[in-house]
C-alpha positions in Angstrom: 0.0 0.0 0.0 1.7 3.2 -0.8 0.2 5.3 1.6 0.8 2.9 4.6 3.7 1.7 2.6 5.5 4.3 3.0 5.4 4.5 6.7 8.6 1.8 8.3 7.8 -0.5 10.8 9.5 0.7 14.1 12.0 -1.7 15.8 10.8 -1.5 19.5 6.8 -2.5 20.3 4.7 0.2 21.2 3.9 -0.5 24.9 1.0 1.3 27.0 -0.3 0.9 30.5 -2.5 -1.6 29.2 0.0 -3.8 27.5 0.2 -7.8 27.6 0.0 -9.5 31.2 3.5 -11.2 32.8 1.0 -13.9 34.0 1.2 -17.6 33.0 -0.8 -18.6 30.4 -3.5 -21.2 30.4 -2.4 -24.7 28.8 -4.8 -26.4 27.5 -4.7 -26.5 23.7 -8.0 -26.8 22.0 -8.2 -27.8 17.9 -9.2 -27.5 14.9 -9.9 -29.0 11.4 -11.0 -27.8 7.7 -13.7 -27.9 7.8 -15.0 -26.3 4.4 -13.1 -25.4 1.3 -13.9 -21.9 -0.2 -14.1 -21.8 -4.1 -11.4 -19.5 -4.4 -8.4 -18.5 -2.1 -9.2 -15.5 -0.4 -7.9 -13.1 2.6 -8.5 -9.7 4.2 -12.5 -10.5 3.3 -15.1 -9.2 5.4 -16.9 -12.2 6.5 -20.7 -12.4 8.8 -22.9 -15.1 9.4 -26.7 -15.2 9.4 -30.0 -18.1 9.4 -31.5 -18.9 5.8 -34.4 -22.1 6.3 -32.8 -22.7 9.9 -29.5 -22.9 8.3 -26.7 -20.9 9.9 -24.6 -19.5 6.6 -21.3 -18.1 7.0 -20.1 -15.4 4.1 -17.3 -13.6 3.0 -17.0 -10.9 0.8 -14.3 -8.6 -1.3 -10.8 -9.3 0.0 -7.2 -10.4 -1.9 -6.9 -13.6 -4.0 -3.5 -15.7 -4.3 -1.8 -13.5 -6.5 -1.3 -10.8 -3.9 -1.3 -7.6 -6.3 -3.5 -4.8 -7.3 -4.6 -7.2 -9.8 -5.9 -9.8 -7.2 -8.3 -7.4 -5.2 -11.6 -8.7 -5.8 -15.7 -7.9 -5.1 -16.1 -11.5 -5.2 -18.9 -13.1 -2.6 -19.0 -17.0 -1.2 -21.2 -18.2 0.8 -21.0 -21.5 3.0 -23.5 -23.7 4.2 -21.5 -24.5 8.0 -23.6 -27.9 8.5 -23.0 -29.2 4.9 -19.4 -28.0 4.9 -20.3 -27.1 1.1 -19.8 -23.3 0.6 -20.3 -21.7 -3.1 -19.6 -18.2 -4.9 -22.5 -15.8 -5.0 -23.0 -12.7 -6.4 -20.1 -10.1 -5.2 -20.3 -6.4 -4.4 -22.9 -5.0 -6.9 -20.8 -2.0 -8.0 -17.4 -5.1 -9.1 -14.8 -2.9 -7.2 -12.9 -4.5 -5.6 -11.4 -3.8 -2.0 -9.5 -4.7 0.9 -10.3 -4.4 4.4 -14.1 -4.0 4.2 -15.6 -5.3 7.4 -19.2 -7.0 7.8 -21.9 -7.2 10.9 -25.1 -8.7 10.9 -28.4 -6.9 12.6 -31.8 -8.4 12.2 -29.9 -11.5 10.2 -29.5 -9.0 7.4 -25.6 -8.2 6.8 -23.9 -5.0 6.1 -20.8 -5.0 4.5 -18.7 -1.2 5.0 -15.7 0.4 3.7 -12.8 -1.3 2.4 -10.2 0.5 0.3 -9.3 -0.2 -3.5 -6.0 -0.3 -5.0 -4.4 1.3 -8.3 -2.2 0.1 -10.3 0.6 2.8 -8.9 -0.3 1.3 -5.4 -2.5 4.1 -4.7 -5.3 3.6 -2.1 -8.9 4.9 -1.2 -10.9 4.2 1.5 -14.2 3.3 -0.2 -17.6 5.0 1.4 -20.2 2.5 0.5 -22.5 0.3 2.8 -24.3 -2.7 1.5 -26.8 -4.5 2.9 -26.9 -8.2 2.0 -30.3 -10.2 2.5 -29.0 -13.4 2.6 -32.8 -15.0 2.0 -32.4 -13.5 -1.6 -28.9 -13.1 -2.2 -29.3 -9.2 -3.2 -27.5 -6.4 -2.1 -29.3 -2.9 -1.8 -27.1 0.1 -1.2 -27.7 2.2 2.1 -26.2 5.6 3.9 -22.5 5.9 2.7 -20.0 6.1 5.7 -19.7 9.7 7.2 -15.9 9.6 7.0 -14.8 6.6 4.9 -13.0 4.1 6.9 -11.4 0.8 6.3 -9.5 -2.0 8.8 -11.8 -0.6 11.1 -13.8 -3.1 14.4 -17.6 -3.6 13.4 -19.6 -4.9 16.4 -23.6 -5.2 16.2 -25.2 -3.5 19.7 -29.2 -5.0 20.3 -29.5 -6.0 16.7 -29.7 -2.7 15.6 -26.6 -0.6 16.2 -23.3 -1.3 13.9 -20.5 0.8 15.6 -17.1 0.9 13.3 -14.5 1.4 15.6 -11.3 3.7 14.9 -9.5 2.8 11.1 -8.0 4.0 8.4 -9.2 6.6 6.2 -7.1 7.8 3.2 -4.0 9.2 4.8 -4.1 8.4 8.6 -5.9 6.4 11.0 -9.1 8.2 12.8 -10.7 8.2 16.5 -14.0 8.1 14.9 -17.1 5.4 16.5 -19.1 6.0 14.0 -22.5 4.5 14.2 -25.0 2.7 12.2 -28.5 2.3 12.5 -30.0 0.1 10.5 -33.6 1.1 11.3 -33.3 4.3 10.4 -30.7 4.2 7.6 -29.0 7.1 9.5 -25.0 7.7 11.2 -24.3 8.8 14.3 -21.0 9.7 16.2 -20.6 7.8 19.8 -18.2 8.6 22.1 -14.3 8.5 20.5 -12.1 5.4 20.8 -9.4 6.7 24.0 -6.2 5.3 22.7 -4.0 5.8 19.6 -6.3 5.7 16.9 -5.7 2.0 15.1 -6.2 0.3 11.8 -6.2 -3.6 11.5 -7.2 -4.1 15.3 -9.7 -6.7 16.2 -12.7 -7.0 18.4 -16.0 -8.5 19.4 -19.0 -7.4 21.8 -21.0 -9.2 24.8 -23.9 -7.3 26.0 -23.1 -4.1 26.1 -19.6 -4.5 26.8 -16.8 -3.9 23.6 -13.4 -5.4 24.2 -11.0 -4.1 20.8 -7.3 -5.2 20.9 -4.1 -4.1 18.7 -4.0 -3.0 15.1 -1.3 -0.3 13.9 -0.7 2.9 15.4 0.9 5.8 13.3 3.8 7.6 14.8 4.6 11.0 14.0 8.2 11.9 12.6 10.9 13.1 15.1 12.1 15.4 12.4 10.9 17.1 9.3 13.6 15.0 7.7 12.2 11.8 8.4 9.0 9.6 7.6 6.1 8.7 10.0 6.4 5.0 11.4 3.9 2.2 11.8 4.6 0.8 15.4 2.5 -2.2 16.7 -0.1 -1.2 19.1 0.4 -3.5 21.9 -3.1 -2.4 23.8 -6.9 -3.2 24.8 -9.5 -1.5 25.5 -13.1 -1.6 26.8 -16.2 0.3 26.2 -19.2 -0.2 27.9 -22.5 1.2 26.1 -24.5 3.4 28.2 -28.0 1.3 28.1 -30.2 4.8 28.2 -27.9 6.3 24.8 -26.0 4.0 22.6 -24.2 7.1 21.5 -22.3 7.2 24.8 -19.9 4.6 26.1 -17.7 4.4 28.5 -13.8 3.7 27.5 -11.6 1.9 29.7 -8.0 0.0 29.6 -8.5 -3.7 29.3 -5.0 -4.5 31.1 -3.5 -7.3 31.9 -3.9 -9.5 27.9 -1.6 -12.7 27.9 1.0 -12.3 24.6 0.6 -9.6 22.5 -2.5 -7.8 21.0 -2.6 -8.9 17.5 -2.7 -7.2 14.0 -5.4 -8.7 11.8 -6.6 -10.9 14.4 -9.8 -12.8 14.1 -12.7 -12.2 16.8 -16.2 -12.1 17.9 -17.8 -11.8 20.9 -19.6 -15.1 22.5 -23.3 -14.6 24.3 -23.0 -18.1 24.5 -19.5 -18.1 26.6 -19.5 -14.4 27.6 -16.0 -14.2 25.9 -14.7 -12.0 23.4 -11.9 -14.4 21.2 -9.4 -13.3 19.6 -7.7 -15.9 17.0 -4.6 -15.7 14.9 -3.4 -12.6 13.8 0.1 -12.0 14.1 2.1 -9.4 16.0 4.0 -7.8 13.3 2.1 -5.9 11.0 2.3 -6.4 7.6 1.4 -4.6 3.6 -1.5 -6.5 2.1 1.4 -9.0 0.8 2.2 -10.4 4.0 5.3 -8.8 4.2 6.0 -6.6 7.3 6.5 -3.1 7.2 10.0 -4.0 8.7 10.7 -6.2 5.7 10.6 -9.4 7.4 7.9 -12.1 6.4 4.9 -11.9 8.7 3.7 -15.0 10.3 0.7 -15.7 12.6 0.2 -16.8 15.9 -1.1 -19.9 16.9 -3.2 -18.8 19.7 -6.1 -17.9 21.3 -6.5 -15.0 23.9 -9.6 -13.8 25.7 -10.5 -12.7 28.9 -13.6 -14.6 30.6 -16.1 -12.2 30.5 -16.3 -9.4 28.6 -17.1 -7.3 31.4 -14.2 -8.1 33.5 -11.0 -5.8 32.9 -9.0 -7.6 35.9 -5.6 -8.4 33.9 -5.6 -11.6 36.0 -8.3 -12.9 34.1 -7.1 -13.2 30.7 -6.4 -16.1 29.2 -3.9 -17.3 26.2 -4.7 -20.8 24.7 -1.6 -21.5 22.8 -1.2 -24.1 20.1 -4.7 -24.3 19.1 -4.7 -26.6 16.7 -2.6 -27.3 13.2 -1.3 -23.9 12.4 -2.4 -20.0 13.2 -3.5 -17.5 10.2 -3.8 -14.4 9.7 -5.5 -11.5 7.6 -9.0 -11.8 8.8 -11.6 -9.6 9.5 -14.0 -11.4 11.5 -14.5 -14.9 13.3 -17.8 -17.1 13.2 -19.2 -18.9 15.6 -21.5 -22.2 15.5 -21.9 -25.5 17.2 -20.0 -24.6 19.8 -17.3 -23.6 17.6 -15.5 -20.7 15.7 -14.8 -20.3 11.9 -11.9 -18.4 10.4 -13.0 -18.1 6.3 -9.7 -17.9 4.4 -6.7 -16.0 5.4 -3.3 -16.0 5.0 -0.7 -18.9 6.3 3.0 -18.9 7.9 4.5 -18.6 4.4 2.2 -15.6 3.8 0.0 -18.0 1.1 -3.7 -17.0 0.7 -5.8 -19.7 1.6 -9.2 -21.4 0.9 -9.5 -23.1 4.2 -12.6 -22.6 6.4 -11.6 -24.5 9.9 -13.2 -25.0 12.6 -11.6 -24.4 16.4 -13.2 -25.6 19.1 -11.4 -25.0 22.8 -11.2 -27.7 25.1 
């Protein structure tokens, strides 16, 4: 990316009060399989889930396709049927740009697919202002109220099936503070409170109840001097907000101290009703270009781990937890995580030799 690009990766971590716990980590191990194959190799796709016929359907759409170039950023759409482990390509993005870093959330099992940037062929970048809503009962997109500031590699979480907050990001030149709001009742944006820390791109995160937890991503460091370029430095920090239940415009920011390993760049997550967890899966902890190639020239490559704290409403650092060799090996370059049956579902991503893959796998924790 040449706007990103031409930012170099710092050689110390950032480090902030709420930086990664000294604790031991939890053992245990958990697993996980292939489950599914997608029809094309795809990463850095924007992926949801919702019910069609009591099905539970798991999607991905836009993204990066093996070749990793310009060239390879696609508006493609797949959709996969989790209890058949069959999935198919669909119809992608109606307008056929394709774009990187778009993010999807579903609210009243429709699901709304925002942002994303496109590439040129001289490397230049755009964060893309569109919002489509996907009604997976018809396969049909319908275009709704364009982001107020353009974002991509932002945090979508879903708030009473009704509220979509995007959560910091990149837009254009720099990341923003921005929670931008969407309400899909009435088709309308709203600003809620501003994210507290460095603003990010390419963190991850996940909501239970009313409770966000959003970890990592890249922070953008000023030059010392006029001489010399910005950096990219790894933002080595969570965070919790709490939505006030009287005005979801307002919520309540606080350090999430305490995480086992480090917060991750391009991290998988969601947040579990089920469990009451917020999980974070794979990702890596040095940040890459949308090759896989850092930003410090060294080949990125993905942690094989899980980290969440027990409940989302807990910040005690004590209570995090780091399930470490999950299963066969960690990815990266995701945008969301699914869950079903008791388990979780990366859709593509990239691998340890920075490969775009088809995989969808399963990961269960023991």
């Amino acid at each position: 990316m040449m706007l990103r690009g031409l930012a170099c990766m710092a050689s110390a971590l950032f480090l902030s009060a709420c930086s990664g716990g000294t604790g031991r980590p939890e053992t245990s191990r958990g697993s996980d399989e292939a489950w599914a194959q997608l029809p094309e190799a795809v990463s850095n796709n924007a992926v949801a889930s919702a019910t069609v016929d009591g099905r539970t359907m798991a999607y991905s759409f836009a993204g990066l396709h093996a070749g990793k170039t310009w060239q390879d950023v696609t508006a493609d759409a797949y959709a996969c049927d989790l209890e058949a482990r069959s999935c198919e390509e669909i119809a992608g993005l109606p307008d056929g740009v394709g774009r990187l870093a778009s993010v999807a959330a579903t609210a009243d099992n429709q699901i709304y697919i925002f942002g994303g940037y496109t590439v040129g062929e001289d490397d230049s970048e755009r964060s893309t202002p569109e919002v489509w809503q996907f009604n997976p009962e018809t396969e049909t997109y319908a275009r709704v109220a364009d982001i107020p500031i353009p974002t991509d590699d932002a945090v979508a979480v879903t708030y009473q099936d009704r509220f979509i907050y995007l959560i910091s990001g990149w837009h254009d030149t720099d990341n923003i503070d921005a929670v931008q709001v969407y309400d899909t009742v009435g088709d309308r944006w709203f600003e809620a409170t501003s994210w507290p820390g460095s603003p990010v791109f390419g963190h991850a995160g996940g909501i239970v109840g009313n409770h966000i937890v959003a970890c990592g991503g890249v922070e953008v460091v000023p030059p010392v001097d006029a001489d010399a370029r910005r950096t990219f430095e790894h933002y080595n920090a969570c965070w919790q907000g709490d939505i006030d239940p009287a005005d979801p415009a307002v919520i309540t920011w606080s350090p999430a101290p305490g995480h086992q390993g480090p917060a991750r760049y391009r991290a998988a997550a969601t947040g579990s009703e089920r469990a009451g967890n917020v999980y974070f899966v794979g990702g890596t902890d040095n940040p890459y270009n949308y090759n896989g190639i850092g930003y410090n020239g060294v080949p990125s490559r993905p942690l094989d781990s899980i980290m969440h704290p027990p409940l989302a409403g807990e910040t005690d650092g004590a209570n995090w937890r780091l399930i470490v060799g999950y299963g066969t090996f960690g990815t990266m370059d995701h945008r969301g995580l699914i869950e079903w049956d008791d388990a979780f579902f990366t859709l593509g991503g990239m691998n340890g030799a920075q490969e775009v893959i088809s995989d969808v796998r399963a990961i269960r924790i023991d």
